[in-house]
VOGU-3710 file (C-alpha; in Angstrom, 3 decimals, decimal comma):
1> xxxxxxxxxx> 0,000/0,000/0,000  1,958/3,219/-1,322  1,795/6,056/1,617  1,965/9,684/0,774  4,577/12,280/3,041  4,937/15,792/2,471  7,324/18,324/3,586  10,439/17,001/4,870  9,116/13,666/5,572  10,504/11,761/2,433
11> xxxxxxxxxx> 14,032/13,542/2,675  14,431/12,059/5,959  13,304/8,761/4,843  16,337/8,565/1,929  18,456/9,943/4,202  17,830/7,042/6,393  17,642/4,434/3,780  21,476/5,938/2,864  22,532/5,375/6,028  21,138/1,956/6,472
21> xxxxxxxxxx> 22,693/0,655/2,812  26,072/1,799/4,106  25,841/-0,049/6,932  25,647/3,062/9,427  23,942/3,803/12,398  21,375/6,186/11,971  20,941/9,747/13,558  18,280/10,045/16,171  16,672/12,758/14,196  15,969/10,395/11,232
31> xxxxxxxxxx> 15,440/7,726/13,469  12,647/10,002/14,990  11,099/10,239/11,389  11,167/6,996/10,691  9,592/6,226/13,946  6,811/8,370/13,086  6,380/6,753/9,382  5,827/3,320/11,018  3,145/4,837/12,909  1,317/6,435/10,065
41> xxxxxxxxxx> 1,591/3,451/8,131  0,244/1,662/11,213  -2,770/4,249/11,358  -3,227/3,728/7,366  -3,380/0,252/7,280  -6,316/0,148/9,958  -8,262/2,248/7,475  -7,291/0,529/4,314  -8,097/-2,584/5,484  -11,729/-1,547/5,940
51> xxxxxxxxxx> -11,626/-0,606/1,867  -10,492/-4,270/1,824  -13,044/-5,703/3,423  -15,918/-4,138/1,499  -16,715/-1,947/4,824  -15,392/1,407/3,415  -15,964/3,056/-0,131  -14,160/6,305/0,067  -12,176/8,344/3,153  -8,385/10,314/3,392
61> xxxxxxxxxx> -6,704/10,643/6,790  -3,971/13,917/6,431  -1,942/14,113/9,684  0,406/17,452/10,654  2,800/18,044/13,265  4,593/20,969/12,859  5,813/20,828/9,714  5,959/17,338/9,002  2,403/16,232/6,857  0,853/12,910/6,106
71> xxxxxxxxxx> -1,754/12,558/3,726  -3,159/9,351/2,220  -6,329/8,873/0,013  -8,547/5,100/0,239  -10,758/3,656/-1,926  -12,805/5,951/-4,344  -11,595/9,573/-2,265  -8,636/11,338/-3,932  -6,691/14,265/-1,729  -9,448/16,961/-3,589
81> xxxxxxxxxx> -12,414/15,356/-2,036  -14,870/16,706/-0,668  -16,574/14,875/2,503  -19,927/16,408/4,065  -18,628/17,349/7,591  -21,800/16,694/9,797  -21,189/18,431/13,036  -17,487/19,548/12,548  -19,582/22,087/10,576  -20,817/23,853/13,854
91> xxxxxxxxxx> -17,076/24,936/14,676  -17,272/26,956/11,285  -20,646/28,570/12,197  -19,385/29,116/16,225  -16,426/30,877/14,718  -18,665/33,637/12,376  -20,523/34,487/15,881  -17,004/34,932/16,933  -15,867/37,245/14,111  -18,752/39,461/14,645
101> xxxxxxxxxx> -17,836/39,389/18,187  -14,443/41,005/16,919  -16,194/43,381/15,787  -17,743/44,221/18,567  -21,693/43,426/16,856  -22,058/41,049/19,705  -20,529/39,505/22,974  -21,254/36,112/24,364  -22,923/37,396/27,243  -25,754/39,168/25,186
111> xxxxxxxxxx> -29,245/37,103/25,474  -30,139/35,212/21,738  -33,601/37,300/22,788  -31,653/40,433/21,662  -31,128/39,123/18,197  -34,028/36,927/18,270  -36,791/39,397/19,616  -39,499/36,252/19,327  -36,988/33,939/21,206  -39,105/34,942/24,317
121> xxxxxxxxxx> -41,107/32,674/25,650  -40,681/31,982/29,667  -36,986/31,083/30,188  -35,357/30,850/26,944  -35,501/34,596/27,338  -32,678/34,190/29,482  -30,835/32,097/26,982  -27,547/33,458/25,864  -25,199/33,118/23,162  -22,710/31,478/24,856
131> xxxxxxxxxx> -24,696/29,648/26,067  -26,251/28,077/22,478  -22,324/27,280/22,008  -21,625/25,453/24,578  -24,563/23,421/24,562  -26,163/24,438/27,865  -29,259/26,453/26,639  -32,094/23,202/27,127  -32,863/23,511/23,637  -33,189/19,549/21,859
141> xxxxxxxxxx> -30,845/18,272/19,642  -33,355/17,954/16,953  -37,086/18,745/16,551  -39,057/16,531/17,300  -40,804/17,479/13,754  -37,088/17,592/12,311  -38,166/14,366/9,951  -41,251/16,053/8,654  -39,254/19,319/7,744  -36,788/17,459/5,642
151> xxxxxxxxxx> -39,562/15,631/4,174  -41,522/18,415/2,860  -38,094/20,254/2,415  -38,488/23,025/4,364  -37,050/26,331/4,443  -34,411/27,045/6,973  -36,773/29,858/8,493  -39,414/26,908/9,193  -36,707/25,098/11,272  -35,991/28,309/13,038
161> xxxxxxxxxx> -39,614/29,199/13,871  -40,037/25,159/15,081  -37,041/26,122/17,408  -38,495/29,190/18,965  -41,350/27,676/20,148  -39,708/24,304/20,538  -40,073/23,252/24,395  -37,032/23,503/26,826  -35,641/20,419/28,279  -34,182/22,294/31,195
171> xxxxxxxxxx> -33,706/25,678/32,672  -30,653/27,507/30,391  -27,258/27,018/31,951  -28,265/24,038/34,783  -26,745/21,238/32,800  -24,740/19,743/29,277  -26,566/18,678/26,526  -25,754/18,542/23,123  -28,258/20,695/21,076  -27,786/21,085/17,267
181> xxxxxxxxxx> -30,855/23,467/17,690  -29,226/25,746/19,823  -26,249/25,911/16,357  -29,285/26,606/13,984  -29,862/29,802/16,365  -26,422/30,987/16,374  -26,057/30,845/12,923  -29,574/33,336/12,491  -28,527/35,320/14,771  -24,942/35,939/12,432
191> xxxxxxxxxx> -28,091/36,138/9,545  -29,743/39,075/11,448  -26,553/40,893/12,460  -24,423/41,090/9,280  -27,704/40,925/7,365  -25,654/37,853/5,252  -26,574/34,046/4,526  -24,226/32,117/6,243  -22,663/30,502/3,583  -21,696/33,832/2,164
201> xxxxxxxxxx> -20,359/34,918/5,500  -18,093/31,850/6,491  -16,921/32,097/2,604  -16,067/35,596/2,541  -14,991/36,013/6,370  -13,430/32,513/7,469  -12,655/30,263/4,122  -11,433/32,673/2,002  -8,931/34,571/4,521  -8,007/30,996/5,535
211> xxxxxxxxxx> -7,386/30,163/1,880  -9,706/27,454/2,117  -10,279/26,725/-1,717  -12,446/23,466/-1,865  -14,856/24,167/1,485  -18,322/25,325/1,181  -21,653/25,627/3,364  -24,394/24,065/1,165  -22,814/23,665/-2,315  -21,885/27,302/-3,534
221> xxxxxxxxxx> -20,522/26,542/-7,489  -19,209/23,045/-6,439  -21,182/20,149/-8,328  -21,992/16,426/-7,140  -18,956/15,386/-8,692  -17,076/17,175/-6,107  -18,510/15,309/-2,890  -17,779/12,088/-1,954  -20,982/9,721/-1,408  -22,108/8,865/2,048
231> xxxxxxxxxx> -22,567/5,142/2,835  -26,025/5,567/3,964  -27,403/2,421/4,937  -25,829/3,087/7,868  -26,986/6,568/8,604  -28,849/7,801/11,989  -32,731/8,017/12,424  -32,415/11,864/11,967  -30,959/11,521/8,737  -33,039/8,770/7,113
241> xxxxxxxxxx> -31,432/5,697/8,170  -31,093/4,303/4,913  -34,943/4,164/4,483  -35,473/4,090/0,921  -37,901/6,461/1,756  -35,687/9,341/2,752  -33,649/9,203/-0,583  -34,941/12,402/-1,782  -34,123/14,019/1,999  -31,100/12,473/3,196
251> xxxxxxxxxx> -27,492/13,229/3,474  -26,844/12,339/-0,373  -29,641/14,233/-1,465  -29,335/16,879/-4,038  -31,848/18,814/-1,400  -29,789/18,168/2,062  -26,624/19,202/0,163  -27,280/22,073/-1,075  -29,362/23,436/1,954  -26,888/24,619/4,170
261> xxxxxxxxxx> -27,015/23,533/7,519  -25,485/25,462/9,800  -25,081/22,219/12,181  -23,719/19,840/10,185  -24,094/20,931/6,390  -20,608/21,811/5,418  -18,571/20,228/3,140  -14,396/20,282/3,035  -11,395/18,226/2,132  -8,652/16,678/4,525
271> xxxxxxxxxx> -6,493/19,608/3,418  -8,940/22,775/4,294  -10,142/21,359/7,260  -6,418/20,723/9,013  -5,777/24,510/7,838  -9,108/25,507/9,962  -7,895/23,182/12,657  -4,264/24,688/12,789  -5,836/28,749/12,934  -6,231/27,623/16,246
281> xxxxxxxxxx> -2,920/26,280/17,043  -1,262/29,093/15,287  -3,766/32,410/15,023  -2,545/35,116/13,145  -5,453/37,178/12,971  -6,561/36,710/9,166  -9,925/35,518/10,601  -9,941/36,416/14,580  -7,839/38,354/16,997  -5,101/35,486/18,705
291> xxxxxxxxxx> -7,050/36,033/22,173  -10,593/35,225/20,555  -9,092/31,958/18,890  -7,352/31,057/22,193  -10,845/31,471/24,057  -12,521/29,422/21,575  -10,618/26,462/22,646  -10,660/27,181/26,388  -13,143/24,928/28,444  -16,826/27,067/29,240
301> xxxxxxxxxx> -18,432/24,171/31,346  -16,243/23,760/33,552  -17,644/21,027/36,236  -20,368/19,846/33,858  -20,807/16,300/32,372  -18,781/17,443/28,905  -15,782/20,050/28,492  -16,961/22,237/25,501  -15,178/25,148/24,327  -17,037/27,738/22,249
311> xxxxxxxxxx> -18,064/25,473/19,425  -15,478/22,478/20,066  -15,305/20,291/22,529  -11,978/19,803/24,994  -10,044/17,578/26,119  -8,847/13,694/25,131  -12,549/11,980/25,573  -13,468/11,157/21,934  -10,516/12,316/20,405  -7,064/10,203/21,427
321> xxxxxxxxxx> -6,329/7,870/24,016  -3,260/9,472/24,409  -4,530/13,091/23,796  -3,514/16,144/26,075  -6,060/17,748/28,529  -5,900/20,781/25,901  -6,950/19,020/22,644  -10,054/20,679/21,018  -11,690/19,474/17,999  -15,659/17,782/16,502
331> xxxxxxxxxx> -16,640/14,990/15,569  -19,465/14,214/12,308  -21,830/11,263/12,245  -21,082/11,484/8,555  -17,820/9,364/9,540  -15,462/12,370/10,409  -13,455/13,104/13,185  -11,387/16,544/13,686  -8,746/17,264/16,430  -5,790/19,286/17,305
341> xxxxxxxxxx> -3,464/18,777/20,580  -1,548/22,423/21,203  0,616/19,990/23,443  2,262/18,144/20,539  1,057/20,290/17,730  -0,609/17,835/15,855  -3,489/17,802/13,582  -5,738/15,025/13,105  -8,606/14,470/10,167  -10,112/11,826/9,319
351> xxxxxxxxxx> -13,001/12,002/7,278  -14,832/9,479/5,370  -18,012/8,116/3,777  -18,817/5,302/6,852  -21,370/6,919/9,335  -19,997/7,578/12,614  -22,001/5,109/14,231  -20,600/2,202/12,457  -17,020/3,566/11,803  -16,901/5,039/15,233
361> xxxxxxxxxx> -15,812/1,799/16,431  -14,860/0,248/13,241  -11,830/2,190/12,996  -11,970/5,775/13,679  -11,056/6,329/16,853  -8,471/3,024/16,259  -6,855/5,246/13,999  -6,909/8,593/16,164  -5,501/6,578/19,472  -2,467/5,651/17,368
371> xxxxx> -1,772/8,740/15,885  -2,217/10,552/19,048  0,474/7,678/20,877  2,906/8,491/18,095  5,848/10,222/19,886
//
């Protein structure tokens, strides 16, 4: 199985192979690399043997630390591919609240009410902003009419009415729990403020800065033949579940592709999302100020069931076995998995056409403990 380095990677590896044919010991500094090319190739093969066994159609892993980049592409994916993130896609919305929190439009403190004037009813009044990041506000994860919506394929503002009127499942702020719904309001309130759809926005304000050529909310001027196709049999209730009867409303769908969720309807290559991962590790300010990147990835339930930054979540759980207490990064039940560890400076991205729920365990998070052991 051919592997793919880039950067310095493959110098080091005939630098080593030179020393090794002349019957030298090698420097620890190549010995390092090489180290770290057995472990990618370990981390490959537990994908590639999934393409093997019939399991996997399409996915590319692309690994960075520092400098040093792995990339390889399985079964039908090459390195331009485009994967449909699922929920790594409300990082990317999180981070337009945050730019017009830069500009001072907003602050996380502010109630959604304020933005929202009909987002009033009894205590969601007291809902905040941060607080629909961090996924403490008691809104659901989905309507409980989500299925019906996509059915009929309804607007987006018919999804945001259904959440303003959607019951609470607990006072704002008492407790964790993970509410796409609570997303779906952050990105209308970056609607009402910049008076922009929010595909526009995150392409003119995050992608583009970020030089983020092939990433899109929704499908912008990209075509079918740019997106990979999601295996999905194996898809969630929410999303169909393979029911022959959701083919015109699930993820594959011409309609669910091009609608633009803001909770889990992006779509990026391997390449575009490490270079939104690594913004973080490294801010420079093309999209937010250093300190509003750094508090992104700072824990905001602290003493809660679930460390969650402002958009991510923290911490090792889900990510790496072997992950620091720092590490930030999503997940998609698409079959993707996003992390970065400040700690070692590595980025990790795994996407691929397997739902979550069946590559989850299959091999995703196989692959991430390895990678995130690799010294």
């Amino acid at each position: 199985m051919p592997l793919h380095f880039f950067n310095h990677f493959p110098m080091k590896r005939r630098h080593a192979l030179k020393f090794a044919l002349a019957g030298l010991s090698i420097p620890s500094s190549l010995r390092a690399a090489a180290l770290k090319m057995e472990t990618m190739e370990a981390a490959a093969q537990l994908v590639h043997k999934q393409v093997e066994a019939g399991m996997l159609e399409s996915a590319v892993l692309r690994v960075q630390r520092g400098d040093d980049v792995f990339q390889k592409t399985f079964g039908k994916a090459g390195a331009d591919s485009m994967f449909l993130l699922g929920s790594i896609t409300k990082t990317m919305t999180a981070t337009a609240v945050m730019v017009l929190a830069d500009r001072g439009e907003l602050s996380l403190s502010d109630r959604v009410m304020k933005f929202i004037p009909e987002f009033s009813e009894g205590p969601r009044k007291q809902i905040t902003v941060e607080q629909i990041l961090t996924h403490t506000s008691g809104l659901p994860d989905q309507l409980p009419e989500n299925n019906d919506l996509r059915r009929r394929h309804a607007p987006m503002t018919d999804f945001v009415q259904a959440v303003v009127h959607t019951p609470l499942l607990f006072q704002p702020g008492e407790k964790y729990h993970y509410q796409s719904m609570g997303i779906l309001l952050a990105a209308e309130i970056v609607q009402r403020v910049s008076k922009t759809p929010l595909p526009d926005f995150l392409a003119k304000h995050v992608f583009t800065p970020l030089g983020m050529k092939r990433s899109v909310l929704g499908m912008g001027s990209f075509t079918s033949k740019d997106v990979v196709r999601l295996q999905t049999e194996h898809a969630a209730p929410e999303s169909g579940a393979g029911s022959p009867e959701a083919k015109d409303w699930d993820w594959n769908s011409p309609w669910w592709r091009s609608f633009g969720a803001s909770w889990g309807g992006a779509q990026c290559t391997a390449h575009d999302v490490t270079i939104f991962l690594r913004s973080f590790l490294h801010p420079d300010g093309k999209v937010l100020k250093p300190e509003t990147a750094q508090l992104m990835i700072q824990n905001h339930t602290p003493g809660m069931e679930a460390q969650r930054g402002i958009g991510f979540a923290m911490g090792p759980h889900g990510f790496g076995k072997a992950c620091s207490e720092k590490t930030f990064g999503h997940s998609g039940s698409t079959g993707c998995l996003a992390w970065a560890d400040p700690q070692t400076d590595t980025s990790f991205v795994l996407l691929s056409s397997l739902p979550l729920r069946v590559s989850g365990d299959l091999f995703v998070h196989a692959v991430a403990n390895v990678v995130s052991e690799m010294k």
